[in-house]
Structures are given as structure tokens and as C-alpha cells.
C-alpha positions in Angstrom: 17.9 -0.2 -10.8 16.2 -2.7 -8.1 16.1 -6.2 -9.2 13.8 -8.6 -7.6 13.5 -12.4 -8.0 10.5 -13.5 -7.3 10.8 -16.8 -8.8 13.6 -19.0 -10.3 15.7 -17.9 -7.5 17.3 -20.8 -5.8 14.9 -23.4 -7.9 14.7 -23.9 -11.6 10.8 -23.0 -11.6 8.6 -20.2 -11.7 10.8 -17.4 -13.1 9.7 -13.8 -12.2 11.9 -11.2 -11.7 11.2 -7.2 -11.2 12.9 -4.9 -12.6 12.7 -1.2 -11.1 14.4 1.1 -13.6 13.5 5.3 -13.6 10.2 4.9 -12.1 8.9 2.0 -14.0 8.2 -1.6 -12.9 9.3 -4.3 -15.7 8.4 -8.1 -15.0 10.7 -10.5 -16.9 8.8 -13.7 -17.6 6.0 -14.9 -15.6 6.6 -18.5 -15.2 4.3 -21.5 -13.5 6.0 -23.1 -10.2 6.1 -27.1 -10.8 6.9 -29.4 -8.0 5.0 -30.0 -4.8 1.7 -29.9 -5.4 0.4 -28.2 -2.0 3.7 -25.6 -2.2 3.4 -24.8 -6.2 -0.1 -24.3 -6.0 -0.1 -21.3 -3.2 2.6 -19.6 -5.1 1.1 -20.2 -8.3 -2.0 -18.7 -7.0 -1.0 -15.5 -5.1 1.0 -13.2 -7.0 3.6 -11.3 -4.8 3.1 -8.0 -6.2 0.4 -6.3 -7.7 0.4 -7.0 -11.3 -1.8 -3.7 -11.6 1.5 -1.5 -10.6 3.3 -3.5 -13.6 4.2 -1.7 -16.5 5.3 -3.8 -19.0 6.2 -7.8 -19.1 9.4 -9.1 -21.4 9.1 -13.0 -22.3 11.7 -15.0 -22.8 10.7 -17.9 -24.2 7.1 -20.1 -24.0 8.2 -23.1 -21.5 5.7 -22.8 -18.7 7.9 -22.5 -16.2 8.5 -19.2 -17.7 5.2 -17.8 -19.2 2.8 -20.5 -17.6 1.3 -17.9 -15.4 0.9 -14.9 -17.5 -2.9 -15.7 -17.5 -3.2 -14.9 -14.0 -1.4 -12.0 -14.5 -4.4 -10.9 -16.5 -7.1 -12.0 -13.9 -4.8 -9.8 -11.4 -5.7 -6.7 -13.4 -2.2 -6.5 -15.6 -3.2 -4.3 -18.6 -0.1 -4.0 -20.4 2.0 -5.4 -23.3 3.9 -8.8 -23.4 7.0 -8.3 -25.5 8.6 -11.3 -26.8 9.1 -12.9 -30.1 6.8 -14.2 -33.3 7.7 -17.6 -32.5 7.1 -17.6 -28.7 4.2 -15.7 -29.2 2.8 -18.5 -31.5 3.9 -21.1 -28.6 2.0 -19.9 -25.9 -0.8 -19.6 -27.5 -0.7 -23.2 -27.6 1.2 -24.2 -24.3 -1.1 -21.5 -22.1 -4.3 -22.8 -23.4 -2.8 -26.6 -23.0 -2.4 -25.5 -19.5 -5.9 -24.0 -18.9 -6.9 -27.7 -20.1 -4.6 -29.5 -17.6 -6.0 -27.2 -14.8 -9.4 -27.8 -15.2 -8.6 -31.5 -15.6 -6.6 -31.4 -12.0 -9.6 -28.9 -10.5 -12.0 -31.6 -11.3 -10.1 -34.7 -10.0 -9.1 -32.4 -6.6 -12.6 -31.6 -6.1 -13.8 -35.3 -5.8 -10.9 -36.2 -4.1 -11.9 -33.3 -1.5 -15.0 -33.0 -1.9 -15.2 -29.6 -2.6 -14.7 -27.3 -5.4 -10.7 -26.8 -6.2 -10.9 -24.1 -8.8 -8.4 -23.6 -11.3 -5.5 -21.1 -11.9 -7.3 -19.5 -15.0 -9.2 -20.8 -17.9 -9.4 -20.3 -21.4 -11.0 -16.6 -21.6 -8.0 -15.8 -19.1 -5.3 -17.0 -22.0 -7.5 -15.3 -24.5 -6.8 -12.3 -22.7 -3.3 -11.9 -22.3 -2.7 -13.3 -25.6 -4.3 -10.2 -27.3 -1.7 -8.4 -25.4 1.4 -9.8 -27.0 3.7 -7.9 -29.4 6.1 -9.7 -30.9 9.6 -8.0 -33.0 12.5 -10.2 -34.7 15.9 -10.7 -33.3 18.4 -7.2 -33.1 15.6 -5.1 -32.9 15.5 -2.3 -30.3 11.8 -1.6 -28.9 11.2 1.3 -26.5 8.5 -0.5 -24.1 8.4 2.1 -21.4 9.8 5.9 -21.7 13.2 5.6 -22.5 13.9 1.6 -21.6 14.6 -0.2 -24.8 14.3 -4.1 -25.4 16.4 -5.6 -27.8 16.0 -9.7 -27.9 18.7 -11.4 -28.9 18.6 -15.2 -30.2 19.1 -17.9 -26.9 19.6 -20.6 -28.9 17.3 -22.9 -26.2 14.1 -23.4 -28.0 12.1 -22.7 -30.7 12.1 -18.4 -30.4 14.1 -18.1 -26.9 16.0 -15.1 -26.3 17.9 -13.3 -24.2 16.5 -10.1 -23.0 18.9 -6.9 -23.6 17.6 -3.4 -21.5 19.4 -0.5 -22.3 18.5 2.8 -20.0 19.7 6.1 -19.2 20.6 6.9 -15.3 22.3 9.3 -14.0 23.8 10.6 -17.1 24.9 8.0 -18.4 24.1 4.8 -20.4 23.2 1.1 -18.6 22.9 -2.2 -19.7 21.6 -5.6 -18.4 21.4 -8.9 -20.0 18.9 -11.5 -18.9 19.9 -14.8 -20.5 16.5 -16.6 -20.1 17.5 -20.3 -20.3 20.7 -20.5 -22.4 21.2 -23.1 -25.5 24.0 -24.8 -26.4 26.6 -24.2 -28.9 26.3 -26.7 -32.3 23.0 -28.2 -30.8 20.8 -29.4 -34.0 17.7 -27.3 -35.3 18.7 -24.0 -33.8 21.3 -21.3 -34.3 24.2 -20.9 -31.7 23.2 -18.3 -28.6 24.0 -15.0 -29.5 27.1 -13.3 -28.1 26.6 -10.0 -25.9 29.4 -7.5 -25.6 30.3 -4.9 -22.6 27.3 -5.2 -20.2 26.9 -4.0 -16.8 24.9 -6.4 -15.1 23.8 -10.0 -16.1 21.1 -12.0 -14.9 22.3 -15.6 -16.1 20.4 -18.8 -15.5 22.6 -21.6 -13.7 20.4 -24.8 -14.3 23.8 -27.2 -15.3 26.3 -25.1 -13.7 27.8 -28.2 -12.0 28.2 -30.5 -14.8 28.6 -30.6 -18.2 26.6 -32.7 -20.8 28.4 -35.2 -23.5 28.5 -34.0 -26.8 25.5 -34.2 -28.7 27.0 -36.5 -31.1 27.7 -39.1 -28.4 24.1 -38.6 -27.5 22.9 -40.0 -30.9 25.1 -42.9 -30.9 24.2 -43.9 -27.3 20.6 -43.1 -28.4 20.7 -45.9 -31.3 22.4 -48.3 -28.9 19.3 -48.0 -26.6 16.9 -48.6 -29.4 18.8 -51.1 -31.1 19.2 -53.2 -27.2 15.6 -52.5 -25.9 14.3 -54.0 -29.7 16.4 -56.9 -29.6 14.5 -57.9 -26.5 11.2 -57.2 -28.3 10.6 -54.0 -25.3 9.1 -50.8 -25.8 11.2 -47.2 -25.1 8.8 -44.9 -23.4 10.5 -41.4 -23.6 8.5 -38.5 -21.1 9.4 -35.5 -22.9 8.7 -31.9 -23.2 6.0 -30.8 -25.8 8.6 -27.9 -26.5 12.0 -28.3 -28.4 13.2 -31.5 -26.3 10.3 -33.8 -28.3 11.4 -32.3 -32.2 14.6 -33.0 -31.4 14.3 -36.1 -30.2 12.4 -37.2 -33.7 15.2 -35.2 -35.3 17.7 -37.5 -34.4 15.5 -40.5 -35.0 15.6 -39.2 -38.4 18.9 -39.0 -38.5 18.9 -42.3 -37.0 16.8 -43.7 -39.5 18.7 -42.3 -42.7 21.7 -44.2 -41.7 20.0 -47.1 -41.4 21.4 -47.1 -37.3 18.1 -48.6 -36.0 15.8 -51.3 -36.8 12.9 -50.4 -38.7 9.9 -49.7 -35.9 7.0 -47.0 -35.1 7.5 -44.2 -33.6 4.1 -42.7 -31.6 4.3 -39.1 -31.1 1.2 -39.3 -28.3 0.8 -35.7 -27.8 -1.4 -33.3 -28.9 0.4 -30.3 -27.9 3.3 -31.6 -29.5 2.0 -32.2 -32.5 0.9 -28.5 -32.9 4.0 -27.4 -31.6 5.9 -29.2 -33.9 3.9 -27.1 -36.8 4.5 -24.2 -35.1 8.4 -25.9 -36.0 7.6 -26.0 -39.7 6.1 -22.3 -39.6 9.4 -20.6 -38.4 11.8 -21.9 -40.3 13.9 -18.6 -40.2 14.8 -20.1 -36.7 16.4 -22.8 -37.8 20.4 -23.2 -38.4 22.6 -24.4 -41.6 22.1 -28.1 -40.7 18.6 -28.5 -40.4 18.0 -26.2 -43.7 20.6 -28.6 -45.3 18.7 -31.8 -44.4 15.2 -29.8 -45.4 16.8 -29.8 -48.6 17.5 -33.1 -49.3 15.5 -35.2 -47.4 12.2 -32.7 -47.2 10.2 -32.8 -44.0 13.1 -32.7 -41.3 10.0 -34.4 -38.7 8.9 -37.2 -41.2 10.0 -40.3 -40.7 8.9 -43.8 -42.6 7.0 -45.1 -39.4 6.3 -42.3 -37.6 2.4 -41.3 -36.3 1.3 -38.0 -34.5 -1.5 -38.8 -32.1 -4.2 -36.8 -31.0 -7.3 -38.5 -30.7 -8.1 -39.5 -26.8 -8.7 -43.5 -28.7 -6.0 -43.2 -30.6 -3.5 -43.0 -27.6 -5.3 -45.6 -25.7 -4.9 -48.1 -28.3 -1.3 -48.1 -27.9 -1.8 -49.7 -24.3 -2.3 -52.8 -26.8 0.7 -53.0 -28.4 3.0 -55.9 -27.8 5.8 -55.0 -30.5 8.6 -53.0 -30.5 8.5 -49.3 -30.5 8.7 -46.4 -29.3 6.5 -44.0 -27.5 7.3 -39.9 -27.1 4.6 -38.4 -24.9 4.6 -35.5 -22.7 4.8 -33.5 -19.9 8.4 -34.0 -19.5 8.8 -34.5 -16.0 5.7 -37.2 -15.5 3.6 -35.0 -13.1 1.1 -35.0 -15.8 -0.5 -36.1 -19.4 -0.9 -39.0 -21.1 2.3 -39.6 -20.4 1.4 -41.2 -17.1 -1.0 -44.0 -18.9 2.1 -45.1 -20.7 4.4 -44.9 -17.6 1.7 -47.2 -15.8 1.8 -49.9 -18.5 4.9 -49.7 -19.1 6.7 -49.4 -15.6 6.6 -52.9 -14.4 7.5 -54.8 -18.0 11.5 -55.0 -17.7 12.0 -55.5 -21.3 10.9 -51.7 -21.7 12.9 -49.0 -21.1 12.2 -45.3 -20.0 14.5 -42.8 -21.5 14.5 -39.9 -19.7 16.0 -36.8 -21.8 15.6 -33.7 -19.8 16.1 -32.2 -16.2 13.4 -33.3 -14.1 13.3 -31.1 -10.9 12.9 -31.9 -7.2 9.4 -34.0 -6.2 8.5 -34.8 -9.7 7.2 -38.2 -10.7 10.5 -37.7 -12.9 13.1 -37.5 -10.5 12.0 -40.3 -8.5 12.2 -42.1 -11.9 15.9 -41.2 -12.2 16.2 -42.0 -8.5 15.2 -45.5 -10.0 13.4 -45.7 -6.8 12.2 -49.3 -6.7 8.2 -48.0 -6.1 6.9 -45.2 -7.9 3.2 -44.1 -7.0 1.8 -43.2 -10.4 -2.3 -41.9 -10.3 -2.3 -42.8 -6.3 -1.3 -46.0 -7.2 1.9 -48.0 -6.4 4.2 -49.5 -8.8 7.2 -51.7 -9.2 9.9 -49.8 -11.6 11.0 -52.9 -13.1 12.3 -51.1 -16.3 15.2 -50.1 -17.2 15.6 -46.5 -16.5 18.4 -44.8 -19.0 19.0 -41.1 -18.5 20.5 -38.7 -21.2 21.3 -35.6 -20.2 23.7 -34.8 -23.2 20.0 -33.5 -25.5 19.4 -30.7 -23.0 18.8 -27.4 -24.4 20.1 -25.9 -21.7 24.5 -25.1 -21.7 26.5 -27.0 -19.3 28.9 -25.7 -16.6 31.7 -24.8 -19.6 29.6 -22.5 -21.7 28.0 -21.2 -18.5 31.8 -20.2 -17.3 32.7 -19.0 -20.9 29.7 -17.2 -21.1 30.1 -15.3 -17.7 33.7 -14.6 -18.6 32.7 -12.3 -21.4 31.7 -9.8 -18.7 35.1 -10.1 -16.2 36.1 -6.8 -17.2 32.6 -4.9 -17.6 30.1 -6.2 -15.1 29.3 -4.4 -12.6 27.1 -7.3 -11.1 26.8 -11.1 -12.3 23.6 -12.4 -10.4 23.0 -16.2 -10.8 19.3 -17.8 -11.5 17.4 -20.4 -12.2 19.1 -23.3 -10.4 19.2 -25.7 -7.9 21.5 -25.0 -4.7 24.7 -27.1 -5.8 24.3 -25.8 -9.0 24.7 -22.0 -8.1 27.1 -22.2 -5.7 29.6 -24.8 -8.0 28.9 -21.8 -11.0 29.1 -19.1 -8.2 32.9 -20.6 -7.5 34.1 -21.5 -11.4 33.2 -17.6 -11.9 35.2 -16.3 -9.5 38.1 -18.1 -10.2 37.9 -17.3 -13.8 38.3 -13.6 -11.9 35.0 -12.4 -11.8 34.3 -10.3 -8.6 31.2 -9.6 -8.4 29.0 -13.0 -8.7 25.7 -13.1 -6.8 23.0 -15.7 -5.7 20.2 -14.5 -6.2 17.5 -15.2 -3.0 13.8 -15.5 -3.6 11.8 -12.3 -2.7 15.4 -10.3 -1.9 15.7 -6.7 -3.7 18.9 -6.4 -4.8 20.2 -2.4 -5.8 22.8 -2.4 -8.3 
């Protein structure tokens, strides 16, 4: 097998990677590269290999940065199947067309900053089109998606559907496995099961996002989340929260209704200004055979596990501007997660300069996004070309990520110290791979690999 990375190699965006196994070509996710606008947009735009020559694509799970290009895929002449789960399948068929919408929104606010026409990655009939080529199978199921390569997806435990990818070949006579973890969950996180477990593998391709740092426990997390509430009401502020339409926003209302059932917080509104997340979150109430012990338990006897007594769901354009009017207390969830775009921004711009507000920022917000200069707490953020004090107070909270931190990443990898013929890290940021690349091989792995952007690797 030849294994190229053609994205989410070195960076947390973008994931791609090739898979060369008895004659075919397999393309594991097809993710959107999110950063620098000039840099993102080229890579976005040209695919590095010829999607024609693809044989089949395996999903992993519907955050853009892993499916977000899978339209242009389709304009490149791919013709095949995309194999991931019911669940993801339902996602993108939400999150892709949310992003056809976003880039004909930036193609048209390009163009008249240029002056000439900026066109955008795909449109709508390009979603339509690689959505009718989705199959989707449950967890533990084997699926033979090229002669003799079988799939089996396995639950992640990251978001809503995620899983990790399991290939099972024959070469040479004898029988090959590889496990591609996608993004990897937590252990006891709410909502979702625990990630599943893999057995004897001979080579793992293992995302590395925290792999320098671990995240408090998540019960912490609600505690210190009440505090914020309870300090930013008190001085009659607003908490503005970017987060992603995926996962990171249902959880956060999750444990505001938790919150609210032990009476931990005042009693205030919550806005949910998002229209992808509000369809997401349905998609939520729809697979419910995701969901762990905890969450069924709470179904049970408090119904609706994303009601809450003040809560509203926002989709009408008016509707979210009115809340630029508000001079009470509350609390505002709106996406995209790392501030490069949505409505998001409007409330950021209000909101920015007022230090009784707060921004709570709840997920990993990667190099030269709006988002990272935020947790920077730079003193001047530039927000719709425009500068901007950051007079709020910035709180970050890193314990609700979905992804594992560096101690279930190490206890993960060291399932495979006496089977893997190759451990190849992904999906992270320099100091995070080469911190996860060290932990490993002390643990007594000896074969742990970086993977490098564009670099076949034979193993």
C-alpha cells in the first residue's frame, strides 16, 4: 500500500489522503482548507490529483474540514461512491449546501472588492451531485467498496455519525489492516458513545490535533461554564459563544440544560442564531441510536434533551438582527466556530468593544483565523475590514472539545505497540505532532511517523 496525504498533514485542515492498495486509488475524506484566505483558496480550488483516476471516497465524518470539498470533487469528474454513515450522510447534505451559500456570498463581496468576477468553489447543483452518490451502512458492518477492499466504520465518538475508517485487504498472501481514526472523541464526553476500540492493526493513521495537552474534565468544564454565566450576568453583559454548527453548539445547549435543571444559572435567553445549526440540531433528534446512556436517560425524564425554558432557534435574517438591540443579559451561540464567517461576525462586532460582555470561545481555532487572534486577545481585531478594540473579556474552554487530548491519544496509540507495522500521525499542528510523535515512542512504539503534505509514504 502507498499512502498519500494530501491534506491534514502538518495542519489540522483540509484532510485528504490516498490510499493505493491492489491497483485501486481510495480517497479518505475530502476536506475544505480554512485559514489564509489567498493560500486556502488555491488549494481549495486545484485538486492534486485527478479525481477521475479515483475509485472510491470513504468519509469520516461531515465537518467541512473533512467533506467540505467533495463538491468539487464532482465538478472534477469523480463518478464514484462516498461511503460513510446515515448520520454524516444526513449532515452534509446540510453543511455542503451551507457552504455553497457561504461561497457565493464571499464570490460576490470578492468581486466588488476586485472588481471582477471571483467565482465560487461549487454551487448548489455541484452538492446535489455528489450527494446522490453517498451510501451510507451502520457501525460494524463490512462493505466491499472496491474488489476485495472492505470498509468497516467503526463509531469515533467525535460528532454526531463520526467514525473511524477500518480497510481490510489481501496482499501478498496474506491479510492487512489499517485504521484511520478521522478526528477522535473523547471518553465519557455527553451525548455520544465512547470511541470504539480497534484490536491488532498493522498501520494507523491517527489524527494528532491535542497531542500536546490535555483538556480538563468535562465536568469541570460545566462548573467553570456556570461561573462565566453567573459573573458576565451579574454585570448585566452578554456571552457571545462562536461555535461550530456541528456537535460543539448541541452540546453546548446540552449543558445549559443541565445548567438550567439545577437551577446553577440565573434565569436568561439563550439565542441559537444559526440556521445551519438549527437543522443540524434536528438532524440530532433524528439519530437518536447515536446517542449514549446519559443523554437517553435525561430524554427520558426531562423530554427534549435541546429544550430549554428560554431558549429560541433563529433563522430568519430579521430575526438575528434584532438581537443587535438587546441590552439584557443573555446569551448568544452563533456560528462558524472559528469567526472567519457567518452571522457570527455581526455579533462579534457589537459585541467586541462592550467589556461587560464576554466571548467564550469553546473550540480549536486554527492559525490566521479571526478566532485565534481572539484567543491571542490581541488588543485590535479587524472584523468586516474594519478595526476594533477587543475590550471584552475573552474566556477560552478547551475542556468541550470533541477531539481526545494528549492521554487518550497516547493510550490509544499504545494499543498498537506490539502490532503496528507503521503509526503515521495527522491532522495537527507542528508542536502537536512532534510532542505526540515523542509520548509514543517512549510508550515503546517504534515505528511513529509525521506525515508531510504531498509525500507517498510505502508501507
Amino acid at each position: 500500500m502507498k499512502i498519500t496525504s494530501y491534506g491534514g498533514a502538518e495542519n489540522v485542515t483540509g484532510s485528504k489522503h490516498l490510499l493505493e492498495v491492489n491497483g485501486h486509488r481510495i480517497l479518505l475524506d475530502c476536506g475544505m482548507f480554512q485559514g489564509s484566505r489567498k493560500e486556502s483558496d488555491h488549494k481549495n480550488r486545484v485538486m492534486p490529483f485527478d479525481p477521475k483516476q479515483i475509485d472510491a471516497v470513504v468519509l469520516s465524518h461531515a465537518h467541512i474540514d473533512h467533506s467540505g470539498v467533495l463538491p468539487v470533487l464532482a465538478k472534477r469528474g469523480y463518478k464514484g461512491k462516498i461511503y460513510t454513515t446515515c448520520a454524516t450522510r444526513d449532515l452534509c447534505s446540510l453543511m455542503l449546501l451551507d457552504s455553497a451559500n457561504i461561497q457565493a456570498r464571499d464570490a460576490e463581496w470578492l468581486s466588488k472588492k476586485n472588481r471582477a468576477f471571483v467565482p465560487p468553489l461549487y454551487e448548489d447543483t455541484d452538492v446535489y451531485d455528489i450527494m446522490r452518490r453517498f451510501v451510507c451502512f451502520p457501525y460494524g458492518e463490512p462493505v466491499e467498496i472496491v474488489p476485495k477492499v472492505y470498509v468497516t466504520l467503526q463509531d469515533a465518538g467525535h460528532v454526531l455519525g463520526s467514525a473511524m475508517v477500518c480497510i481490510n485487504w489481501q496482499e501478498d498472501g496474506r491479510s492487512r489492516r489499517l485504521v484511520f481514526t478521522g478526528d477522535l472523541g473523547r471518553r465519557n464526553m455527553p451525548i455520544l458513545n465512547d470511541p470504539w476500540q480497534p484490536g491488532p492493526t498493522d498501520i494507523v493513521l491517527m489524527e494528532s490535533t491535542y497531542g500536546d495537552r490535555d483538556h480538563d474534565p468535562i465536568e469541570a468544564m460545566q462548573e467553570e461554564l456556570a461561573r462565566i454565566i453567573r459573573t458576565t450576568y451579574d454585570r448585566r453583559g452578554k456571552i457571545i459563544v462562536p461555535s461550530f454548527a456541528l456537535e460543539r453548539a448541541q452540546e453546548i445547549i446540552y449543558a445549559l440544560k443541565g445548567l438550567e435543571m439545577r437551577d446553577a444559572i440565573p434565569p436568561m435567553p439563550v439565542y441559537v442564531d444559526s440556521p445551519l445549526t438549527v437543522n443540524i440540531t434536528e438532524v440530532f433528534r433524528m439519530h437518536t441510536e447515536c446517542f449514549d446512556a446519559e443523554i437517553q436517560n435525561v430524554m427520558r425524564d426531562a423530554g427534549d434533551p435541546f429544550q430549554l425554558k428560554q431558549i429560541h432557534y433563529i433563522t430568519r435574517l430579521e430575526d438575528s438582527m434584532r438581537l443587535n438591540t438587546l441590552s439584557e443579559p443573555c446569551v448568544i451561540i452563533s456560528a462558524a466556530g472559528m469567526c472567519e464567517h457567518g452571522r457570527i461576525l455581526h455579533h462579534l462586532r457589537n459585541n467586541c468593544e462592550n467589556p461587560k460582555n464576554t466571548i467564550l470561545i469553546v473550540g480549536f481555532q486554527a492559525k490566521n483565523t479571526l478566532g485565534r487572534r481572539i484567543v491571542e486577545r490581541q488588543p485590535r481585531i479587524k472584523i468586516f475590514g474594519v478595526e476594533r478594540e477587543l475590550n471584552a473579556e475573552v474566556k477560552i474552554m478547551n475542556g468541550f472539545s470533541a477531539h481526545a487530548g494528549r492521554s487518550e491519544l497516547v493510550a490509544f496509540g499504545q494499543r498498537f505497540k506490539d502490532c503496528a507495522q507503521s503509526l503515521m500521525l495527522v491532522h495537527g499542528e507542528e508542536k502537536a505532532l512532534t510532542s505526540l510523535q515523542g509520548a509514543l515512542q517512549t510508550a515503546g512504539l517504534s515505528q511513529v511517523l509525521i506525515q508531510k503534505e504531498g509525500e507517498p509514504v510505502s508501507v
